[in-house]
LUMKE-279862 format. One record per residue (C-alpha): residue number from 1; x, y, z; chain. Coordinates in steps of 0.2 Angstrom, whole numbers, plus 5000, padded with zeros to 4 digits. Layout:
REM residues N
> NUM;X;Y;Z;A
...
This chain:
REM residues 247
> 1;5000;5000;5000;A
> 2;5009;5017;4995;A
> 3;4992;5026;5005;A
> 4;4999;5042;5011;A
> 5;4994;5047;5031;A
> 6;4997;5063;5038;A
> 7;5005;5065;5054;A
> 8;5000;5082;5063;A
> 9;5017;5083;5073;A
> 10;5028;5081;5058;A
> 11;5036;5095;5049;A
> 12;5029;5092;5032;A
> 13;5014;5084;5024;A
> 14;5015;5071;5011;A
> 15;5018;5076;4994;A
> 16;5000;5071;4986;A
> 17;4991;5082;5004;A
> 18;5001;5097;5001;A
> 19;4996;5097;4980;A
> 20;4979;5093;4986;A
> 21;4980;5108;5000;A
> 22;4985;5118;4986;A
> 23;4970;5116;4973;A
> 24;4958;5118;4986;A
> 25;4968;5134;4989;A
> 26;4967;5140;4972;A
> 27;4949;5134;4971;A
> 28;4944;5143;4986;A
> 29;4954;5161;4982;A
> 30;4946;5158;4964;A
> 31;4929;5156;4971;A
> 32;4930;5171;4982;A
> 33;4934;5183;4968;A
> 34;4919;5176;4957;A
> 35;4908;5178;4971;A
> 36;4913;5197;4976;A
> 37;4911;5204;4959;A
> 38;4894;5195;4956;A
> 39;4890;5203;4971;A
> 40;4896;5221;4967;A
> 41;4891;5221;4949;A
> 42;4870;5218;4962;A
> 43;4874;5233;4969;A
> 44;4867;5250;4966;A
> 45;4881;5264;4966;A
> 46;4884;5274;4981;A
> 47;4875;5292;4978;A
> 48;4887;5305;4978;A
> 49;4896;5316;4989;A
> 50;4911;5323;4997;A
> 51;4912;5326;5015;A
> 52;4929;5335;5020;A
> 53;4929;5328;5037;A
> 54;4944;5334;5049;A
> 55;4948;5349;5036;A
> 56;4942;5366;5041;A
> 57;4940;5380;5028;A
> 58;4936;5400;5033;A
> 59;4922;5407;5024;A
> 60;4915;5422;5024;A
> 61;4896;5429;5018;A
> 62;4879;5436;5024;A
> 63;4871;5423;5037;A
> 64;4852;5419;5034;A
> 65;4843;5409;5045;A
> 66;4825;5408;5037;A
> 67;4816;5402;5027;A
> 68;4832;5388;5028;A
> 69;4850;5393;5037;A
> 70;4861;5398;5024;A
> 71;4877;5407;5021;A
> 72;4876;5418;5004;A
> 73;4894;5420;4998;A
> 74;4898;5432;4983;A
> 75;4914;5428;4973;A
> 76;4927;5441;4964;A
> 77;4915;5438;4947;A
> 78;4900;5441;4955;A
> 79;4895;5423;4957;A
> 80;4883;5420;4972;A
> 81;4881;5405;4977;A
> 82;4870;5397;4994;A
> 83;4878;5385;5007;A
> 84;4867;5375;5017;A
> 85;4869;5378;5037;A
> 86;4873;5365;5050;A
> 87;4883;5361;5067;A
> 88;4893;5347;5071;A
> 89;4888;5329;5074;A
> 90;4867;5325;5071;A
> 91;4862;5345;5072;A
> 92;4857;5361;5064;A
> 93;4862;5378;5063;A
> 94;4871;5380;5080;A
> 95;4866;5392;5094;A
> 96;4882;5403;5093;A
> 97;4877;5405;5073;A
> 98;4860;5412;5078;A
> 99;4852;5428;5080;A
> 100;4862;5436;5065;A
> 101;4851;5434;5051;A
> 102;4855;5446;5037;A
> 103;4874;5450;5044;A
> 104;4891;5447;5036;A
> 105;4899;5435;5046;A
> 106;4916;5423;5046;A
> 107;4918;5407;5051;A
> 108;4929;5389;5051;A
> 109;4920;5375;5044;A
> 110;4920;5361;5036;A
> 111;4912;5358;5015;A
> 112;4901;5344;5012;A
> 113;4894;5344;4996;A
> 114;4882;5334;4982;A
> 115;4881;5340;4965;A
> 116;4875;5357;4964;A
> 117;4868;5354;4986;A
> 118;4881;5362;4995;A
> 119;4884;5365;5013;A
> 120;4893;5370;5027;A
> 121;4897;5362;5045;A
> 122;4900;5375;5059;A
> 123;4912;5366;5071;A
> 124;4924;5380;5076;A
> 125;4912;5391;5086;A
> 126;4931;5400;5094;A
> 127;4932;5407;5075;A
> 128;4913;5416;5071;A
> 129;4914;5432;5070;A
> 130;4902;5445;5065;A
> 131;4907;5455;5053;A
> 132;4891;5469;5050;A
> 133;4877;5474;5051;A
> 134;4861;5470;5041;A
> 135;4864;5477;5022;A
> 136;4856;5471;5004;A
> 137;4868;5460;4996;A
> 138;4873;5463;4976;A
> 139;4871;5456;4966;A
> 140;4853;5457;4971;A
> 141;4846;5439;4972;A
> 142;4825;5435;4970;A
> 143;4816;5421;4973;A
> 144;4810;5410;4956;A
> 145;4793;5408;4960;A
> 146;4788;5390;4950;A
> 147;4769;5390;4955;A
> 148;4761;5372;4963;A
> 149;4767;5358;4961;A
> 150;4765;5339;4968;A
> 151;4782;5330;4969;A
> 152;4783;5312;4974;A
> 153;4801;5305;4983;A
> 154;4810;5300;4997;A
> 155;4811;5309;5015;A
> 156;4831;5310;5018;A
> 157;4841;5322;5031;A
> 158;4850;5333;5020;A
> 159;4869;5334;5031;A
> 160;4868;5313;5028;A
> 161;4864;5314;5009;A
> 162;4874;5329;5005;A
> 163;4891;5315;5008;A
> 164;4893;5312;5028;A
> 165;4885;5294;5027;A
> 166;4885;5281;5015;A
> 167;4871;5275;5013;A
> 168;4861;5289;5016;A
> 169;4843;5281;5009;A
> 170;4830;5268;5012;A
> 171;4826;5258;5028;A
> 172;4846;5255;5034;A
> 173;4848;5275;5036;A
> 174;4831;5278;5044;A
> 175;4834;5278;5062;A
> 176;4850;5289;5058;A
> 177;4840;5301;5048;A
> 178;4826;5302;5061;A
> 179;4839;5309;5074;A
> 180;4846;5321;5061;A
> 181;4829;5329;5057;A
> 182;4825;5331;5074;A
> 183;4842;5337;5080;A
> 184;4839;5352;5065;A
> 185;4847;5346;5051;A
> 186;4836;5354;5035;A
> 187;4824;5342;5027;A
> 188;4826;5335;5009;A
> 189;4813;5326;4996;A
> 190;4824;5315;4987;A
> 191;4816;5315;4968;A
> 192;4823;5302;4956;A
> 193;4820;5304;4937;A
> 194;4818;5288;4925;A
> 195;4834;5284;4925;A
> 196;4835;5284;4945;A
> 197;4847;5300;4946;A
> 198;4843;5310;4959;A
> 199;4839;5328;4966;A
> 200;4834;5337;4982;A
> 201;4822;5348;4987;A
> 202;4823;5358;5002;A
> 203;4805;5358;5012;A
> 204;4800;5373;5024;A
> 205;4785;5378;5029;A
> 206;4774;5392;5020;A
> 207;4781;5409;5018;A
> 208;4795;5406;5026;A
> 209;4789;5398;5044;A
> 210;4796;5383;5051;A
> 211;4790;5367;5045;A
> 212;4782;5356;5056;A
> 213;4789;5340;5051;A
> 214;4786;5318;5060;A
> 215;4804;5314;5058;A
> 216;4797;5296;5058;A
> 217;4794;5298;5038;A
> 218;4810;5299;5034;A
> 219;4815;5284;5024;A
> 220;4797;5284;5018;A
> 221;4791;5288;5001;A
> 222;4780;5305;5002;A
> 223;4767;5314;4990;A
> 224;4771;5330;4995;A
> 225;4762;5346;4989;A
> 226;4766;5366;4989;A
> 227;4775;5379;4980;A
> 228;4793;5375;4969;A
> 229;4802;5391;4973;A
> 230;4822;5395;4970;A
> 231;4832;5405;4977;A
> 232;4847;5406;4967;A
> 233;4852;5388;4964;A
> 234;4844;5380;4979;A
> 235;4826;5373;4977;A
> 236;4814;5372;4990;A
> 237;4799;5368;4993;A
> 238;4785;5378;5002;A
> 239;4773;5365;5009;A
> 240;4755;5363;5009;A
> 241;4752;5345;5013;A
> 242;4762;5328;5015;A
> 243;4755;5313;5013;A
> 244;4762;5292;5013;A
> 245;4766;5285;4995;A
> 246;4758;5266;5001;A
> 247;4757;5256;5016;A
């Protein structure tokens, strides 16, 4: 009999366990790599966005804290532009940001950003400064008023989706989104076109008052009704009525 018999105290295997050790290896690594691409090329890809977590950038502009907190920089060509409010961690506009609606103000923050949904996240509070007092800014920026309209989407926290978490959709955000919405952060309806790319739309309340918002809907499909109005380059939308898309 030429059987071979492994001994587990002796420095080497026979010759025909170690080739056989080695295919199963092989078979194995093989398999594995198989598998992880199936399973990426199942996966949706991740939704945008940058977060610049642990990099802290001065920027300077008029403060506005309704209808949405925003800062309203102007750039050497003129170019104004609207970056979305918040404070550190799962909250909005921070208290030592408030009451200054309308001034020029300075401040360290970091820039998260989504496509054309930027914003700012004020986590320097040693470095706000105000800079004036309450004056128009030019170029002279008015509101686009688009008339009614019903838009159908998902309910998303808009410091999540704009690049902090990933995923920052569906049922395996929702309980992280519920604590943002109710920590301050602004609400979003997440619209997807036919192709599933996707835009948000801020929501506040009518002329310019808070909204009163469940944050248990987030995650939820919503038909929501109001007014499409832009300011600048940010979309939001004046709200009338919320209601659930299905069960």
């Amino acid at each position: 009999m030429n059987d071979e018999f492994y001994v587990g105290y002796a420095k080497d295997a026979p010759p025909g366990l170690n080739r056989f050790r080695g295919w199963v290896v092989v078979f194995l690594f093989g398999f594995g790599v198989v598998a992880a691409s199936l399973l990426s090329m199942g996966l949706s890809p991740a939704e945008p966005g940058t977060f610049e977590f642990g990099v802290r950038k001065a920027f300077e502009g008029r403060i506005l804290e309704t209808p949405l907190p925003l800062l309203r920089t102007v750039s050497d060509e003129g170019v104004v532009r609207h970056h979305l409010l918040v404070g550190a961690g799962k909250h909005g506009l921070p208290d030592f940001a408030r009451g200054h609606h309308g001034e020029l103000v300075r401040f360290e923050g970091s820039r998260i950003q989504a496509g054309r949904l930027a914003m700012i996240e004020l986590n320097s509070p040693e470095s706000f400064q105000v800079l004036g007092g309450v004056q128009e800014t030019r170029p002279e920026v008015r509101d686009v008023d688009l008339g009614e309209v019903l838009l159908e989407g998902e309910l998303v926290d808009t410091k999540c989706w704009a690049g902090v978490m990933r995923p920052a959709t569906a049922k395996v955000h929702r309980s992280c989104a519920v604590v943002c919405l109710r920590g301050g952060v602004p609400p979003g309806l997440l619209v997807r076109d036919a192709t599933g790319s996707g835009v948000v739309v801020l929501l506040t309340g009518r002329e310019g008052r808070p909204l009163v918002l469940d944050a248990r809907l987030a995650a939820r499909s919503l038909r929501v009704a109001g007014r499409l109005v832009f300011l600048g380059e940010v979309p939001r939308l004046e709200v009338a009525r919320i209601s659930l898309v299905g069960p």
